[in-house]
Each structure stands twice: as structure tokens, then as C-alpha cells.
C-alpha beads as a LAMMPS data file, in Angstrom:
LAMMPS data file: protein, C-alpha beads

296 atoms
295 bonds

1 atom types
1 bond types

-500.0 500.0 xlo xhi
-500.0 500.0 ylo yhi
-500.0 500.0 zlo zhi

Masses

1 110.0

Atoms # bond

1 1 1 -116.244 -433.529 420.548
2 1 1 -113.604 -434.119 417.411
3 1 1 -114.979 -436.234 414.629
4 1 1 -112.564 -439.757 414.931
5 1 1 -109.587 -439.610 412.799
6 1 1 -108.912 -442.967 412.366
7 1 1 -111.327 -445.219 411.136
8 1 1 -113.229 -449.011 411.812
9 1 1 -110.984 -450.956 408.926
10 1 1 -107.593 -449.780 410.096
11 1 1 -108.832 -450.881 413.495
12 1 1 -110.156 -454.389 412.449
13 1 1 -106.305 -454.274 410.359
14 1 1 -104.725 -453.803 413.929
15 1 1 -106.827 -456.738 415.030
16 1 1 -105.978 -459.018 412.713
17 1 1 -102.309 -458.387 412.398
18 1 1 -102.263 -459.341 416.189
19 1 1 -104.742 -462.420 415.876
20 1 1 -103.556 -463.698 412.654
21 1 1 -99.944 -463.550 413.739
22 1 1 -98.364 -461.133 411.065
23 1 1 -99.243 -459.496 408.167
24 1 1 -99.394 -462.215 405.679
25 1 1 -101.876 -463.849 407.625
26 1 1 -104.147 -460.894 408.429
27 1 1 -103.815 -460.144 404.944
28 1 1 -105.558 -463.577 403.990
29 1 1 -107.905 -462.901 406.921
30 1 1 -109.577 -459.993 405.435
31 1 1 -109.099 -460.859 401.881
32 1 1 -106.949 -457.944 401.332
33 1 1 -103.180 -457.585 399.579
34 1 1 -100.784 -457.190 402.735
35 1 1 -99.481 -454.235 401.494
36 1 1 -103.160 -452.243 401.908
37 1 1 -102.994 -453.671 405.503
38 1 1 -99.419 -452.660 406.327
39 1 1 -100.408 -449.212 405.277
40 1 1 -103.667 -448.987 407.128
41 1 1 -101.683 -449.991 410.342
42 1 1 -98.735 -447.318 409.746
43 1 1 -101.463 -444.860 409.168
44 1 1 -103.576 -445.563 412.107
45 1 1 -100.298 -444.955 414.234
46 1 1 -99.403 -441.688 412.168
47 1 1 -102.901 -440.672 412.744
48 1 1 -102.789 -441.413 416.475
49 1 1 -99.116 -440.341 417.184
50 1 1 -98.541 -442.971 418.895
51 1 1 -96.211 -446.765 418.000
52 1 1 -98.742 -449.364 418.469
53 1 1 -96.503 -452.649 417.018
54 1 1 -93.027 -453.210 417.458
55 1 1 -91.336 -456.054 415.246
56 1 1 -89.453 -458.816 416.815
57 1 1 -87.902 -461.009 414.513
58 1 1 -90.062 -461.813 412.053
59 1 1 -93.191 -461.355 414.264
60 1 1 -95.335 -457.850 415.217
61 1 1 -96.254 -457.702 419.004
62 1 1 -98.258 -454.677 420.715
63 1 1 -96.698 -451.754 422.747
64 1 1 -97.927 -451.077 426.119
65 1 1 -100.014 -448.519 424.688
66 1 1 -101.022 -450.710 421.744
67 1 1 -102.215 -453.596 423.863
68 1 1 -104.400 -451.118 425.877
69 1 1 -105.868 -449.368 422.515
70 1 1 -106.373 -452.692 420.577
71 1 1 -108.750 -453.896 423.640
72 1 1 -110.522 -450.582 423.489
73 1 1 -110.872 -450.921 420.147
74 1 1 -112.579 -454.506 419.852
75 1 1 -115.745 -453.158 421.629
76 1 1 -115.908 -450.427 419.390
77 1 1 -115.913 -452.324 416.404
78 1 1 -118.547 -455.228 418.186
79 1 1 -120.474 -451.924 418.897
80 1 1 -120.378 -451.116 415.176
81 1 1 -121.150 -454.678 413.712
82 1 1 -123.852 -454.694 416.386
83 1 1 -125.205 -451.568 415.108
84 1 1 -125.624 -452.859 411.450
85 1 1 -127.137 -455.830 412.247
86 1 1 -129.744 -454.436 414.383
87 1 1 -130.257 -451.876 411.653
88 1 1 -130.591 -454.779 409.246
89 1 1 -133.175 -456.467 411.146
90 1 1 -135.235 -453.057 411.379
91 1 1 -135.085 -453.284 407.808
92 1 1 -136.434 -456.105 407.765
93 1 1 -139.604 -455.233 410.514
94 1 1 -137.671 -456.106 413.665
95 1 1 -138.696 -454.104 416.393
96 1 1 -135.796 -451.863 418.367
97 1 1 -138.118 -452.415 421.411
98 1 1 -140.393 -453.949 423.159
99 1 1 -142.852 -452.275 425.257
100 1 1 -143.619 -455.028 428.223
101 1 1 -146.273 -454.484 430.816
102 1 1 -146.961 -457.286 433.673
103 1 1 -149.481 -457.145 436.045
104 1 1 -147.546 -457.618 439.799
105 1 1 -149.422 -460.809 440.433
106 1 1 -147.794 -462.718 437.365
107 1 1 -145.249 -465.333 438.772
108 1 1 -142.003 -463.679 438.120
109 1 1 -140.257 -466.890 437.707
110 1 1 -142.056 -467.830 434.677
111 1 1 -141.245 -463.642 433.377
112 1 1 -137.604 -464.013 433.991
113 1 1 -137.334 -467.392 432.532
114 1 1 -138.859 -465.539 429.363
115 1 1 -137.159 -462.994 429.190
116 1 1 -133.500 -465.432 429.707
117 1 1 -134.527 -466.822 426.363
118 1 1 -135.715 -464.081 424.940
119 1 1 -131.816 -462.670 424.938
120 1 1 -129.991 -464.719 422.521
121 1 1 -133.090 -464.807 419.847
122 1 1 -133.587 -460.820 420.413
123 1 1 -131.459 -459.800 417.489
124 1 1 -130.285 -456.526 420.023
125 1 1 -134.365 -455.497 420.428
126 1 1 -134.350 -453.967 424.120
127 1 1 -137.387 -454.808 426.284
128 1 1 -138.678 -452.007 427.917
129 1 1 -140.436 -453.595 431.148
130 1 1 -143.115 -452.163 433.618
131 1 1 -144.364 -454.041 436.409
132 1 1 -148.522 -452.625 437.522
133 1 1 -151.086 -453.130 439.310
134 1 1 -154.899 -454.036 438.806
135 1 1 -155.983 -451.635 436.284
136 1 1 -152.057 -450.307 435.400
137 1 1 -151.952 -452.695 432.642
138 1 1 -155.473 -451.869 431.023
139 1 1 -154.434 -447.890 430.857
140 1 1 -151.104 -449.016 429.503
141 1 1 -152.909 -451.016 426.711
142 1 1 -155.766 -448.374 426.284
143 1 1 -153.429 -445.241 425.541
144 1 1 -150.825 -447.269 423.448
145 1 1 -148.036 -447.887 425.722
146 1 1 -147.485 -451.574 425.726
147 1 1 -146.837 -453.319 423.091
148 1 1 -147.597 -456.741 424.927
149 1 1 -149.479 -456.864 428.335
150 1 1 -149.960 -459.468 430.833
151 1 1 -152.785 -458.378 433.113
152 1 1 -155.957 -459.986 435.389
153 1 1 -158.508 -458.934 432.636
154 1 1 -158.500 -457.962 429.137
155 1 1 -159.987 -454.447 428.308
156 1 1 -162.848 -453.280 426.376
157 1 1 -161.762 -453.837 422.755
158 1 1 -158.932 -456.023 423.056
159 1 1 -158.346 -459.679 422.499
160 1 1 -156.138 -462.660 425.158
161 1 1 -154.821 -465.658 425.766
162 1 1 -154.987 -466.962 430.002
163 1 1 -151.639 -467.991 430.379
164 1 1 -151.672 -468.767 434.117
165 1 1 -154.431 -469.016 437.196
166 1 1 -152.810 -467.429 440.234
167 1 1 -153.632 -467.724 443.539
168 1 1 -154.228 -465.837 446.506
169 1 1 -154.170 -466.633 449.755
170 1 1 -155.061 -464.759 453.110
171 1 1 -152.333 -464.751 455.356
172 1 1 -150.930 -462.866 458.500
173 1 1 -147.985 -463.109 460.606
174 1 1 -148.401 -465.832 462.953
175 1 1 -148.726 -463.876 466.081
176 1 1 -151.330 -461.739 464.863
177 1 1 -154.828 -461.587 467.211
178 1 1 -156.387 -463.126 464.272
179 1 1 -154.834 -466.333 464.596
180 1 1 -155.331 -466.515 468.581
181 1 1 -159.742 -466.712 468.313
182 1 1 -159.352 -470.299 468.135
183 1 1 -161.716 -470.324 465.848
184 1 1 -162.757 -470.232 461.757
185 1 1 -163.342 -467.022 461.184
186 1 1 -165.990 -464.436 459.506
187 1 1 -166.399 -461.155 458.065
188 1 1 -167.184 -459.534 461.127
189 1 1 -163.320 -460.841 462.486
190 1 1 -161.422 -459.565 459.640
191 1 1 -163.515 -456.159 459.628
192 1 1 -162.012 -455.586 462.855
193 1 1 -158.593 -455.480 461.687
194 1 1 -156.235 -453.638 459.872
195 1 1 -156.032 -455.181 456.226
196 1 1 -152.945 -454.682 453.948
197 1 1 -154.069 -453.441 450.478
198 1 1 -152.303 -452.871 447.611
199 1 1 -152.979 -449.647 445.296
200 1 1 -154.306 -450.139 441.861
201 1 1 -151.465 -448.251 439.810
202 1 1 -154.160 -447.193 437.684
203 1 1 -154.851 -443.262 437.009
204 1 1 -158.269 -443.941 435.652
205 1 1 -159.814 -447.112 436.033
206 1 1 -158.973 -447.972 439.630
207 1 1 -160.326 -450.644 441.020
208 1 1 -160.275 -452.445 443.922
209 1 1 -159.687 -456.573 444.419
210 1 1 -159.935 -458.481 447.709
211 1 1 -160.610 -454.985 449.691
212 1 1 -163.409 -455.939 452.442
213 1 1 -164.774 -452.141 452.280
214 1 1 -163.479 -450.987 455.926
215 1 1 -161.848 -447.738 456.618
216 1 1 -159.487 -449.824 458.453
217 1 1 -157.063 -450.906 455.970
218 1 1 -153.149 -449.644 455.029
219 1 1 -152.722 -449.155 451.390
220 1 1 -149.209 -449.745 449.915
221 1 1 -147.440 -449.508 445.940
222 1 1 -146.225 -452.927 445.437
223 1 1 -146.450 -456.776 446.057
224 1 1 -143.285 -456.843 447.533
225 1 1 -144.405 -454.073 450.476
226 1 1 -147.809 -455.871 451.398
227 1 1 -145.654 -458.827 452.306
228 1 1 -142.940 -456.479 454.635
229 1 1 -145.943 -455.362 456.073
230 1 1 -147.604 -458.834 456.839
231 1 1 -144.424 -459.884 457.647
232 1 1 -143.765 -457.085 459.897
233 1 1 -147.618 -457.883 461.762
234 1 1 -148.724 -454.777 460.708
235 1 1 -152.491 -456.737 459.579
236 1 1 -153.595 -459.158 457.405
237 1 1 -153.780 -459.649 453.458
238 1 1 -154.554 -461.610 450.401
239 1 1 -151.483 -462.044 448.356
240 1 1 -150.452 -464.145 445.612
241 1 1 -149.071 -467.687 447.077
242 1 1 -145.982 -468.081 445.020
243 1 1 -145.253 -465.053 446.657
244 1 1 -145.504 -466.172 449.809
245 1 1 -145.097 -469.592 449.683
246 1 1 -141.907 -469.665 451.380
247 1 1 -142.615 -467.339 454.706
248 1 1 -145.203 -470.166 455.284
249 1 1 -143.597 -473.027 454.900
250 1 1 -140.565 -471.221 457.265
251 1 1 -143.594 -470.133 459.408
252 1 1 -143.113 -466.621 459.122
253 1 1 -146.901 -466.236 457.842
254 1 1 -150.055 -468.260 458.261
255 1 1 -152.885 -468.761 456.228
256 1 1 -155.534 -467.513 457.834
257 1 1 -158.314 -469.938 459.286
258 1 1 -161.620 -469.020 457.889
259 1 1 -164.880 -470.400 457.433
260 1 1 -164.621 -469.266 453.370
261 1 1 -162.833 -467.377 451.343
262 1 1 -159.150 -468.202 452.255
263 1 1 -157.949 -468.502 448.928
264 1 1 -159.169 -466.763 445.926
265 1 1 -157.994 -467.195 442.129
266 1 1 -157.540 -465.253 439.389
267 1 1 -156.070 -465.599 435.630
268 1 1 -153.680 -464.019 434.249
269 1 1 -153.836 -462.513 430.083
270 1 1 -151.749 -462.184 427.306
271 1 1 -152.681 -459.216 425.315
272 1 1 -150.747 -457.610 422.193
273 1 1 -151.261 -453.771 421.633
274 1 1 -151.597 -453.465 418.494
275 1 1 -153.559 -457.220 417.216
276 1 1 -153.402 -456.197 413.841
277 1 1 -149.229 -455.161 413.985
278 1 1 -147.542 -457.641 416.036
279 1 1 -143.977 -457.051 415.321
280 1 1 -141.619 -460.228 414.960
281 1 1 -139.895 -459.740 418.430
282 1 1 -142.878 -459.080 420.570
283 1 1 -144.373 -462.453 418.801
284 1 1 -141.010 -463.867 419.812
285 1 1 -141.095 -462.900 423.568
286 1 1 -145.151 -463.618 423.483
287 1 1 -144.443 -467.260 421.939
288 1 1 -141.756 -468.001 424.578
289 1 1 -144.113 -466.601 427.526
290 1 1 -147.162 -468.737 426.203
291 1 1 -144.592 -471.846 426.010
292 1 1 -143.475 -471.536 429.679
293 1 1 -146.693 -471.187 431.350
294 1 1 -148.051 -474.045 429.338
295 1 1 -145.228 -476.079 430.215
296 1 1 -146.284 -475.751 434.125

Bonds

1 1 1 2
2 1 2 3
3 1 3 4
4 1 4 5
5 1 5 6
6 1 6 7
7 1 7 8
8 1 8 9
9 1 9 10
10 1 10 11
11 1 11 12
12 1 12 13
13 1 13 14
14 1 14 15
15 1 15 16
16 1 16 17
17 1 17 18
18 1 18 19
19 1 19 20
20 1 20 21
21 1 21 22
22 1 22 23
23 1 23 24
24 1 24 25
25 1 25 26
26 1 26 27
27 1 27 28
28 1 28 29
29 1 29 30
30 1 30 31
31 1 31 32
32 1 32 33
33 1 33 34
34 1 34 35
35 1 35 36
36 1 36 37
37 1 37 38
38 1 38 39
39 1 39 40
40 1 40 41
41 1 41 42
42 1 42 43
43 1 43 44
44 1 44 45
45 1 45 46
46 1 46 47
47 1 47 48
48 1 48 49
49 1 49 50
50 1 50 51
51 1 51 52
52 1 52 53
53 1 53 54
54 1 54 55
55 1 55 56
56 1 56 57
57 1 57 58
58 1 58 59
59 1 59 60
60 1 60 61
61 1 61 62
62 1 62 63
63 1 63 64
64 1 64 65
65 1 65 66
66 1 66 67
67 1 67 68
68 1 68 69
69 1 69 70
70 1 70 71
71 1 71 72
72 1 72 73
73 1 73 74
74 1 74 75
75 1 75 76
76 1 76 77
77 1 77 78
78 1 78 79
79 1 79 80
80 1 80 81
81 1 81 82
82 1 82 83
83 1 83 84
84 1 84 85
85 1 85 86
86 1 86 87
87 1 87 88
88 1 88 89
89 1 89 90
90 1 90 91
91 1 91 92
92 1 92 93
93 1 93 94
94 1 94 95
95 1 95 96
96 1 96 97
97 1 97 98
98 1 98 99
99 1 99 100
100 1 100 101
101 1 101 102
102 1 102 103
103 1 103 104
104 1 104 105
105 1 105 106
106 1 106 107
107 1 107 108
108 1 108 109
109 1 109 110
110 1 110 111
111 1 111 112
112 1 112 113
113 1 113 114
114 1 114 115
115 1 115 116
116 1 116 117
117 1 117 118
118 1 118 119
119 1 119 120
120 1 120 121
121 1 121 122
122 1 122 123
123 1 123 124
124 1 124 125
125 1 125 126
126 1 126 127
127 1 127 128
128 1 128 129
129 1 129 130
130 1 130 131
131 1 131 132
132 1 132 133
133 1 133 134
134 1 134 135
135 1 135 136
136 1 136 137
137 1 137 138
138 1 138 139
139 1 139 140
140 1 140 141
141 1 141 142
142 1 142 143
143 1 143 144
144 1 144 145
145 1 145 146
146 1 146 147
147 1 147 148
148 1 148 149
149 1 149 150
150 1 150 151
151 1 151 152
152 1 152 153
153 1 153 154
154 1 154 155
155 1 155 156
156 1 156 157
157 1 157 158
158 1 158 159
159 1 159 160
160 1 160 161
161 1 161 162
162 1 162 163
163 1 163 164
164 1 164 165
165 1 165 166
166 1 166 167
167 1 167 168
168 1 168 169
169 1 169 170
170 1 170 171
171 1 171 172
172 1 172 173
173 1 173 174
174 1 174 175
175 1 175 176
176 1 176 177
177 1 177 178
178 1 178 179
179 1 179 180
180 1 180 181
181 1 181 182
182 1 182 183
183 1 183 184
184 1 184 185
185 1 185 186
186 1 186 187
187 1 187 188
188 1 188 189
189 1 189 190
190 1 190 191
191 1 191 192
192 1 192 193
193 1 193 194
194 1 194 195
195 1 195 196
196 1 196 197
197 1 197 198
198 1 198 199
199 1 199 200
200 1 200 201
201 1 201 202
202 1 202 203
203 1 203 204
204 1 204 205
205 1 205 206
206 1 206 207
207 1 207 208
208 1 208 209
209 1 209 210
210 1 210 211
211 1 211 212
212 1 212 213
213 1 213 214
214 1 214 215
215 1 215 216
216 1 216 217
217 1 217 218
218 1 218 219
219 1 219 220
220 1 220 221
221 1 221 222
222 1 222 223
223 1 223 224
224 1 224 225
225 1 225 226
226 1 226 227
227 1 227 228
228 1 228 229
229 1 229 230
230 1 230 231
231 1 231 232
232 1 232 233
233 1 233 234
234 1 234 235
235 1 235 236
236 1 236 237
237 1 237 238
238 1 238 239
239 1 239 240
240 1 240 241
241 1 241 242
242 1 242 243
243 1 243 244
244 1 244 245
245 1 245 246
246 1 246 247
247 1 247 248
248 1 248 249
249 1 249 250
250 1 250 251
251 1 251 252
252 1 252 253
253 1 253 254
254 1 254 255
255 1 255 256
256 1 256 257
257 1 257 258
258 1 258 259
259 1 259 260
260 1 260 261
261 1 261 262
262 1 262 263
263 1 263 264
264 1 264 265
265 1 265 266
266 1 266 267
267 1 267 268
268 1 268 269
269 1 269 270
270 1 270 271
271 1 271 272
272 1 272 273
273 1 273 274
274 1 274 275
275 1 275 276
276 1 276 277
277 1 277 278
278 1 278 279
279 1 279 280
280 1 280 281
281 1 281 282
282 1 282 283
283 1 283 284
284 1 284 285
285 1 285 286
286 1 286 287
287 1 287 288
288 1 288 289
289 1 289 290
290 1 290 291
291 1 291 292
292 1 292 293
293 1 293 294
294 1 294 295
295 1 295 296
């Protein structure tokens, strides 16, 4: 690829001539003599090959092919202002990203409420986000590759704040044969049938949570697939209620009716990385997280 001819100030000139409504006036707009931006619009064209302005009257107004380079052209020069400033907050110990890792069970409505406000106070820092399971978020944590975790425990050697308690209720579709006994139900019952269980995403420390210990079970990746396959009456599961909440109240699922156990809880942890090094944008996004839960 050519290195660009033409550069970002005859550009912004182009811009400003147009905005400004002449040269005088873009002139005074960039604190420049109008003669320096006359010339860095005549060379910008001579550099192109191309007429960008055409006078009428007293008054400069694009060419076709102006009008469709000047638009071009105002991204690349947002792209370049953008660029400085997130340099200049680097400078200044803002991070360029965020590593986030959130354990599945986390209500997503309080993550993407976050992560909304998060946006306009981000100063251009990406968020990197990864969504695990059980012990996914310990490993990530452990081997340095979250910045700030949200899991169901904190790890040997690290330090949290509960945000939430979730929920988890046992539930199967409603024409399952666990739901036809009549009856509350035991151990022995739900041995007998196919459980849903969800993998721990975990390479190392897998665990296991809610798993009754029979060889009769389904393992699946992800929230979202346990409740297809509850939906689907494949067997039965314990899954977070927010996620389910609303197959139950359509009547799609059913709690199931037993004796004890139905609904079990857990909490949910905020954990930073690095305790000692928390950049300004991960205690940002952290600050805003901690702020929504305790608001519910």
C-alpha cells in the first residue's frame, strides 16, 4: 500500500471551508490566515487530481466527487482524534483493554446494563469479554487472563466482593414423567432420570455443582443449551431462575415438586486480577458493576 499523499489538516481545511461557509470563515475556525487554507485546499485537489469545490457566486460548494470524499474523510479524521486521545489516556495509565470474565450464572441484565454505562466513560478502552463456567473463571484469574472476574467462588490467593446471590431452581418441561408421580419427590426419583448438566469450562479445576452422581445425565457447554434441552423434555435440571423465569410463568417449565432441595443458592464474586494494579478503567467498569447489583 502507498503512503497517503495528502494529509489530516488539508482534510480538516476541506471540512471547514464546507461547514464554515467559505474561506473567511474556516479561516477563523481554525485560527489560521485564509490564505494558508485556500492553499491547503488547492493542494489537496492537485494532490488528488481531482476538483473537489466549485465556486458559485461568492460561495464554495462540493463536486459530486467532493461530497463523496469529504464524508470519507470525516471518519478518518474522528479515527485520528480518537487515536490521540486514547493514546493520551494511556499516558496517563488508562488501560487499552479490559480483560472481563463472568461466570454463566451472573444475571446478564445487570452485565449489560454495566457494560451500557461503561461506553461513554470508557475513554475508547475495549472490553474484552468471556462468558465460563464453574471453575472457567478461577483458571482465568489463576494464569493471568482476566483482569476482573465475576465467578461463584474466589480462588486460593485472591480477594472479592459478593455482588449478587443467584438462584437455582429445579425444573423440567411440564410433561416430563417426573411431574406425573403425584407426589414430592426424592433422590431415588430424580436418580432415575436423565439430568441436564452443564460442563465446567474449566481445564484444570473442574468441578461439578448440582450433579446427583448418576451415569444418567447429558452434559452440555452453556446455560443457554441446558434450557433447549429442558425445554425440549430431554430431562430435568437446576438452572439459574432469572434464566428461566419466563418459560415458567408461560408454563413451558415447572419447578419440580420435591420434598427438599428445589432451589439452591449461590453468590456471585467480584475479583480484580491483579489487587495490587487495578487500572483506572477496570475500577471504572468494577465500580459501575458493584453499583448495579447493589441497587437491586
Amino acid at each position: 500500500m502507498n503512503n497517503p499523499k495528502v494529509s489530516l489538516e488539508q482534510w480538516r481545511a476541506l471540512q471547514a471551508v464546507i461547514d464554515c461557509g467559505g474561506f473567511a470563515q474556516a479561516a477563523e475556525h481554525l485560527h489560521r490566515s485564509q490564505s494558508s487554507v485556500s492553499y491547503a485546499v488547492a493542494k489537496l485537489q492537485e494532490l488528488l487530481g481531482l476538483p473537489l469545490l466549485q465556486i458559485e457566486g461568492r460561495k464554495a460548494k462540493l463536486t459530486p466527487a467532493g461530497e463523496a470524499l469529504l464524508n470519507r474523510s470525516r471518519q478518518l479524521v474522528n479515527d485520528a482524534a480518537e487515536l490521540e486521545a486514547l493514546a493520551h489516556n494511556m499516558e496517563q495509565g488508562w488501560e487499552a483493554e479490559v480483560r472481563l470474565v463472568v461466570d454463566a450464572a451472573f444475571p446478564s441484565c445487570y452485565l449489560m446494563a454495566a457494560l451500557k454505562q461503561f461506553v461513554p466513560l470508557s475513554r475508547g478502552t475495549r472490553v474484552q469479554f468471556n462468558e465460563v463456567v464453574l471453575s472457567g473463571a478461577d483458571e482465568a484469574l489463576i494464569e493471568g487472563r482476566a483482569d476482573l472476574a465475576i465467578a461463584g467462588q474466589v480462588p486460593q490467593g485472591f480477594l472479592g466482593d459478593r455482588l449478587v446471590e443467584v438462584e437455582f431452581v429445579a425444573v423440567a418441561e411440564p410433561g416430563h414423567p417426573l411431574h406425573h408421580l403425584g407426589r414430592e419427590l426424592g433422590n431415588d426419583d430424580l436418580r432415575r432420570e436423565l439430568q441436564v448438566v452443564i460442563r465446567d469450562s474449566g481445564l484444570y479445576l473442574n468441578r461439578s455443582t448440582g450433579w446427583l452422581g448418576s451415569e444418567h445425565r447429558w452434559t452440555v457447554t452453556s446455560l443457554d443449551k441446558a434450557v433447549e434441552a429442558l425445554l425440549s423434555g430431554l430431562g430435568f435440571g437446576w438452572v439459574p431462575t432469572h434464566q428461566v423465569q419466563g418459560y415458567i410463568e408461560q408454563g413451558k417449565l415447572k419447578p419440580l415438586p420435591m420434598s427438599e432441595g428445589q432451589r439452591r443458592y449461590g453468590h456471585m464474586y467480584m475479583i480484580f486480577g491483579q489487587p495490587g494494579r487495578v487500572g483506572p478503567a477496570t475500577q471504572q467498569l468494577a465500580e459501575i458493576l458493584r453499583e448495579n447489583c447493589c441497587n437491586e
